[in-house]
C-alpha positions as CSV (number, residue, x, y, z in Angstrom):
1,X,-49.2,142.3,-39.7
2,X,-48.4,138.9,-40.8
3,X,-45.1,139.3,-41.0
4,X,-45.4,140.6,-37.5
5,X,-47.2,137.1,-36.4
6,X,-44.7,134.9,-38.0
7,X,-42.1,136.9,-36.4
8,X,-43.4,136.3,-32.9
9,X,-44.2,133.0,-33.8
10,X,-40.4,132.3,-35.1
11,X,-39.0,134.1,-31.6
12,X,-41.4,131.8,-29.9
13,X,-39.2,129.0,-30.6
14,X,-35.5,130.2,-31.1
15,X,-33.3,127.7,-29.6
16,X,-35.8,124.8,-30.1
17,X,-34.5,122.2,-32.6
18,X,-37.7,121.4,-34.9
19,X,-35.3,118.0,-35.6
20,X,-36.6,116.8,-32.1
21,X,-40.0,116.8,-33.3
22,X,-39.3,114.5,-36.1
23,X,-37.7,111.9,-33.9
24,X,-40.4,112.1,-31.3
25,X,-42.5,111.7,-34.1
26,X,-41.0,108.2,-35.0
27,X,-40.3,106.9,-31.3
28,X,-44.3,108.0,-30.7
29,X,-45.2,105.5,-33.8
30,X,-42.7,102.8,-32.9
31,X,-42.6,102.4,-29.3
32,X,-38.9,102.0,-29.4
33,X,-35.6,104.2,-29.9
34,X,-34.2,101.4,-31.4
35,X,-36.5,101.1,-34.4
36,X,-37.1,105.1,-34.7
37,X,-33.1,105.3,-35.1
38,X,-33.2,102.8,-38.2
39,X,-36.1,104.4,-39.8
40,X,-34.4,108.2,-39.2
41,X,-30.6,106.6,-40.1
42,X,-29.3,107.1,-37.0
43,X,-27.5,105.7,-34.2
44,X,-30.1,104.7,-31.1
45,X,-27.9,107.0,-29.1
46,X,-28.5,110.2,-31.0
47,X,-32.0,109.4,-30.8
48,X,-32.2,108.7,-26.9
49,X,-30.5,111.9,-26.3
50,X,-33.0,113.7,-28.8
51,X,-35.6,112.5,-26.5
52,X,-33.6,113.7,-23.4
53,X,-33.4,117.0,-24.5
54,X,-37.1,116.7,-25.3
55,X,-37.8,115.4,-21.6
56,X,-36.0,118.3,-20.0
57,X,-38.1,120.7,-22.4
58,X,-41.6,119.5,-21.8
59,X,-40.3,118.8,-17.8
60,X,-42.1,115.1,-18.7
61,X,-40.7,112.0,-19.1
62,X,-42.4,111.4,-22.4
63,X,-41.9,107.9,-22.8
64,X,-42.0,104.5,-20.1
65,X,-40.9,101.2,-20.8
66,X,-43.7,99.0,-20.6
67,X,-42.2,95.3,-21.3
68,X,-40.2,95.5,-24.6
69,X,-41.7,98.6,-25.6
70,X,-42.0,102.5,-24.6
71,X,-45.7,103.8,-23.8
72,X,-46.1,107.2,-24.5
73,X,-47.2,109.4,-21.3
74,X,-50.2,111.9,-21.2
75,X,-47.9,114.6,-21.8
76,X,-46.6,112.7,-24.8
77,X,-49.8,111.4,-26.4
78,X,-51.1,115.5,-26.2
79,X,-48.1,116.7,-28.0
80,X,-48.7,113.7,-30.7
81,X,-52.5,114.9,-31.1
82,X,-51.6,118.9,-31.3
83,X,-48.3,118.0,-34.0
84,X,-49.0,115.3,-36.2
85,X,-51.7,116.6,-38.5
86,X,-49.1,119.6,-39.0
87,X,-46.3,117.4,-39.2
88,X,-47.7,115.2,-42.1
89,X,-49.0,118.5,-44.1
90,X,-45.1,119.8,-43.7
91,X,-43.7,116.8,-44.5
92,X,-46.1,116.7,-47.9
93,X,-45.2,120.2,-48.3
94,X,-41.6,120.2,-48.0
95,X,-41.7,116.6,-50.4
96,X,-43.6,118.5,-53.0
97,X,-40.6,121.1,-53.0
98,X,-37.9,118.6,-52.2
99,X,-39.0,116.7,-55.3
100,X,-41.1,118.5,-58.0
101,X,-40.6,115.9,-60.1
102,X,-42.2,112.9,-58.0
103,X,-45.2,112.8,-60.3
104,X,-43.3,111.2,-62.7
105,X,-43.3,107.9,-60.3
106,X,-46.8,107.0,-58.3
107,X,-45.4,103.9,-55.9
108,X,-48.0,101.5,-54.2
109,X,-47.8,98.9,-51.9
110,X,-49.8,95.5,-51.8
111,X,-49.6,91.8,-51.4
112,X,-48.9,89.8,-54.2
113,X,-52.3,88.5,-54.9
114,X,-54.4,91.7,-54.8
115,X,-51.6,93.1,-57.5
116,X,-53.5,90.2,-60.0
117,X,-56.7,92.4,-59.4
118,X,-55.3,95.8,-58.8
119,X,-52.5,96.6,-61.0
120,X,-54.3,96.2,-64.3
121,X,-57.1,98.9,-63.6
122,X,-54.1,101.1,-62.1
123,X,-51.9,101.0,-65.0
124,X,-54.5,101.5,-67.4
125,X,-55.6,104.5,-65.5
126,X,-52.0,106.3,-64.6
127,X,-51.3,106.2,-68.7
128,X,-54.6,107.8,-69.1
129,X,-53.7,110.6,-67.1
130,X,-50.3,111.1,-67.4
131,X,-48.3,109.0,-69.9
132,X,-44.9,108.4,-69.2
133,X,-45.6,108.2,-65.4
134,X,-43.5,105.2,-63.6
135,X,-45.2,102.7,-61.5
136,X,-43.3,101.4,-58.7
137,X,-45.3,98.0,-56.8
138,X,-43.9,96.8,-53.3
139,X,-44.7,94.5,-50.8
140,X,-43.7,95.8,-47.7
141,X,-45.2,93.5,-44.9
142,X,-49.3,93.7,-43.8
143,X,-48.8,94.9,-40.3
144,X,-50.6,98.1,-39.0
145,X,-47.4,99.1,-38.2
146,X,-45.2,98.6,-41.3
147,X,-48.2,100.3,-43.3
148,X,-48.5,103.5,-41.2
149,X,-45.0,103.5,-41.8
150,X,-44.9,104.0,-45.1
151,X,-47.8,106.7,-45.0
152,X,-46.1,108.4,-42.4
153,X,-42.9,109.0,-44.2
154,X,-44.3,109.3,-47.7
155,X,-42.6,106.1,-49.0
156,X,-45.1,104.8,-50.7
157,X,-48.4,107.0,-52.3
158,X,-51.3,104.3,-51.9
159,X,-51.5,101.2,-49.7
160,X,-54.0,98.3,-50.5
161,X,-54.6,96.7,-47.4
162,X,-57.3,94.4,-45.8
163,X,-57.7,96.5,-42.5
164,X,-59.3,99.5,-42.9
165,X,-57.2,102.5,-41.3
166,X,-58.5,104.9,-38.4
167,X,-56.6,107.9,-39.0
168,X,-57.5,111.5,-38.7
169,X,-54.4,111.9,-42.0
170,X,-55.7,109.2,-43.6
171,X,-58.5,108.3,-46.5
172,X,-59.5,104.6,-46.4
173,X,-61.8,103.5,-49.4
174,X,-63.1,100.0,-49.4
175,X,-62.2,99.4,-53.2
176,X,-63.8,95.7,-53.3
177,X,-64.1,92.3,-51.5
178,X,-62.7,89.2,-52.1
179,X,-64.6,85.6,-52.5
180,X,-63.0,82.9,-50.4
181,X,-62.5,79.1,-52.1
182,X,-62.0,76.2,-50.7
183,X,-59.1,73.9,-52.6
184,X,-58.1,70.4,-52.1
185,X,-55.6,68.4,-54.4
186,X,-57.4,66.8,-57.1
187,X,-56.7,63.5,-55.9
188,X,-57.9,63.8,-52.2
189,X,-59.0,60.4,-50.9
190,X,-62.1,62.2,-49.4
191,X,-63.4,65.7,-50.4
192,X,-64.4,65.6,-54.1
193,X,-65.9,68.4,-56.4
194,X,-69.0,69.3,-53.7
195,X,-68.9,68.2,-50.0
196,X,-70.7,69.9,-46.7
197,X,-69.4,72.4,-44.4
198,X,-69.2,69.8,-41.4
199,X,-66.9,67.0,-43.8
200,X,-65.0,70.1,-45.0
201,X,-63.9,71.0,-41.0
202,X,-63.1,67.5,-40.4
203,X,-60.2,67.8,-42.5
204,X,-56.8,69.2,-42.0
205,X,-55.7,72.5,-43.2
206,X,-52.7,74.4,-44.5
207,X,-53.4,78.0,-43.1
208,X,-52.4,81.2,-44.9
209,X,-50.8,83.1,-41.7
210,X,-49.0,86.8,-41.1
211,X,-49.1,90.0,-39.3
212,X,-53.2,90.9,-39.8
213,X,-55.9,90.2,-37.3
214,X,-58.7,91.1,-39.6
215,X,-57.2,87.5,-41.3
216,X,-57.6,85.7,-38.1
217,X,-60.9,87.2,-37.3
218,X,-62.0,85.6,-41.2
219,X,-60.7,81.9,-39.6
220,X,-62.6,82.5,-36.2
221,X,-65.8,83.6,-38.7
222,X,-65.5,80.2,-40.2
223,X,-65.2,78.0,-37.0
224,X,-68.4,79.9,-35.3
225,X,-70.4,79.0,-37.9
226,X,-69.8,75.9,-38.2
227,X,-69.5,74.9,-34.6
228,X,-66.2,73.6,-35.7
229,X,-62.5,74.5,-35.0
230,X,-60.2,73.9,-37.6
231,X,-57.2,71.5,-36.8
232,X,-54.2,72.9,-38.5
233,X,-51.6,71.0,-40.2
234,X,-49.5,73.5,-41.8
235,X,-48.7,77.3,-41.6
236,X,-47.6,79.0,-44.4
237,X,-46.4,83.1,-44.6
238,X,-48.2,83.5,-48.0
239,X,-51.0,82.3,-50.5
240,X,-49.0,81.2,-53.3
241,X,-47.0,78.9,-51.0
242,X,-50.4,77.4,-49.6
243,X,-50.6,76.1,-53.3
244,X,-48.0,73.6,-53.2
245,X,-48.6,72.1,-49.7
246,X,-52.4,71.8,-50.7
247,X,-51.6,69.5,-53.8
248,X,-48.9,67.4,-51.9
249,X,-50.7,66.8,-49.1
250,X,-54.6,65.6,-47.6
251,X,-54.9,69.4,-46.2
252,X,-57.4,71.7,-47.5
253,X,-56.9,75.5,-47.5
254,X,-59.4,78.8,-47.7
255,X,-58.0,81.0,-50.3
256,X,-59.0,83.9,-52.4
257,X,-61.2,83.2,-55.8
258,X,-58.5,85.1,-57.8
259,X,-55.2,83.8,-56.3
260,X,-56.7,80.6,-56.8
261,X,-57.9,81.0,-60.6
262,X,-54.2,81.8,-60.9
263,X,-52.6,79.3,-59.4
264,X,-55.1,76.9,-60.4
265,X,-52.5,76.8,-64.0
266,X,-49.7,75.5,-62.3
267,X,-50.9,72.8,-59.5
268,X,-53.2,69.8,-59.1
269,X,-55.7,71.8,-57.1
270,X,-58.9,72.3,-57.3
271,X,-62.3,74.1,-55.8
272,X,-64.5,72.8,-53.5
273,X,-68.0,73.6,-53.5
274,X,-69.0,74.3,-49.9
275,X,-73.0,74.3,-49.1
276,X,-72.3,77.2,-46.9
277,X,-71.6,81.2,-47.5
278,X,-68.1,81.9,-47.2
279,X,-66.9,85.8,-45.8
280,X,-65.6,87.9,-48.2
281,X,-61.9,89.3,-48.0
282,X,-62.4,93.5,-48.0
283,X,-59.5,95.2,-49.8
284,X,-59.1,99.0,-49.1
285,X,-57.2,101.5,-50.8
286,X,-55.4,103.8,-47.9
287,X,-53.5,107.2,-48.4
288,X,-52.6,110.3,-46.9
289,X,-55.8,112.9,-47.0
290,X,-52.9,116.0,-48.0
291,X,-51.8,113.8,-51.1
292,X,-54.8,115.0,-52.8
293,X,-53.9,118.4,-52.9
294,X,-51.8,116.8,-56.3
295,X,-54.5,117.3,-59.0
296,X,-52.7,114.2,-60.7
297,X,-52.7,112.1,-57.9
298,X,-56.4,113.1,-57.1
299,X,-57.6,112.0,-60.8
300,X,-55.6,108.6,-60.0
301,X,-58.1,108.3,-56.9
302,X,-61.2,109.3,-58.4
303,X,-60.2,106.8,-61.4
304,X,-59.3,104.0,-59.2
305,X,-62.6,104.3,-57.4
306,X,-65.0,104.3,-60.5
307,X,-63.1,101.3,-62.1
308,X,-64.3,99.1,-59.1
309,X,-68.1,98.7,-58.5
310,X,-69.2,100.0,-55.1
311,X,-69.9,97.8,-52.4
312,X,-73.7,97.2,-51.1
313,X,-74.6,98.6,-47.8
């Protein structure tokens, strides 16, 4: 009888090339044939006509240009929501045959300062459970986008990340929060060792920008409760380079307590001690919900998870 069903089912879609899906797939993420042909490895021209084909099978046009980017149609947003929970178990599936061996390499991706706090604990715990096993650490942007790219096609196994992920594939675990610090160069004319919240937002600051609104939101935190808006002197992509600007210069800079204990080795910086509560950075661990049908990488999870204290409600 089953036989029968998967027969029918198989019939049901003779002719259809399931390669469409996969490219629909990546155009649906992206918003562009463009970028959905470099991710795939193909020419934008193979893809556009994938999606032609796909237009004349649906009778919908699938995708509309909205400014620089495509916006999926009703039709297109339904096939998404009916496929992709599929799609991701296949693709786990067919990776778990494709490469038997990938247990023998966990890869994770994270900026560089939450690797000072996070790669420890994960090391310690991957030679526990399975000796020999290969971490691999990148840092492949912070955007929403870049990260659901690497979930989507499985090129990394665990992303640390301070926006939580609302995914119906995904797990997101908040694994701990950073402290925020102020610094200032040892020898600023005007903020010592202590100073209040109002002398502190007179200053000038070297911000810490990139790709994550949940960042920005922490900035606009700051200036509501202090009444105050930050004047900005300098923009830098990443902590450690806020490090150098911050000891050559009369700026001051919010930073994370660890990158800063750090760093703290190799500048003329120091912390400020601000009469005011600072937020907290949260860092999550996000992966794909059918990666822990892998008993190993399941006990990597559960290990992670009980080496960081939980959070308070």
């Amino acid at each position: 009888m089953k036989l029968n069903h998967n027969t029918e089912r198989l019939n049901a879609i003779k002719g259809f090339d399931l390669n469409l899906l996969t490219m629909f797939e990546s155009v649906y993420i992206h918003g562009s044939i463009t970028k959905a042909a470099g991710i795939l490895g193909l020419t934008p021209s193979a893809v556009s006509q994938a999606i032609g084909r796909l237009r004349d099978h649906f009778s919908d046009p699938l995708f509309v240009r909205q400014g620089k980017n495509l916006s999926p149609t009703k039709t297109a947003t339904g096939i998404h929501e009916k496929l992709f929970e599929s799609y991701d178990n296949l693709l786990a599936r067919f990776q778990e045959i494709d490469h038997p061996l990938a247990i023998s390499n966990i890869v994770i991706n994270c900026p560089p300062y939450f690797s000072l706090t996070i790669l420890g604990p994960l090391v310690r715990a991957i030679d526990k459970i399975a000796p020999g096993c290969k971490v691999t650490h990148t840092v492949v942007g912070n955007s929403s986008q870049a990260i659901d790219d690497l979930l989507t096609f499985r090129k990394t196994d665990i992303v640390f990340d301070i926006n939580p992920h609302k995914n119906l594939s995904r797990n997101t675990f908040l694994l701990y929060e950073e402290p925020l610090v102020v610094i200032r160069a040892k020898n600023h004319p005007r903020i010592k060792d202590k100073a209040s919240p109002e002398d502190v937002m007179k200053e000038e600051f070297t911000f810490i920008s990139n790709d994550s609104l949940l960042r920005i939101n922490l900035a606009q935190q700051l200036e509501k409760r202090i009444s105050v808006k930050r004047k900005i002197r300098y923009y830098v992509g990443y902590i450690g380079a806020a490090m150098p600007v911050v000891e050559a210069t009369d700026t001051l800079a919010f930073v994370p307590l660890k990158a800063y204990e750090e760093y703290k080795k190799q500048y003329d910086i120091c912390a400020v001690n601000v009469d005011m509560n600072l937020p907290s950075i949260p860092v999550y661990m996000v992966y794909n919900k059918t990666s822990l049908n892998n008993q190993f990488f399941c006990k990597v999870i559960r290990a992670l998870e009980e080496m960081f204290p939980p959070i308070p409600a």
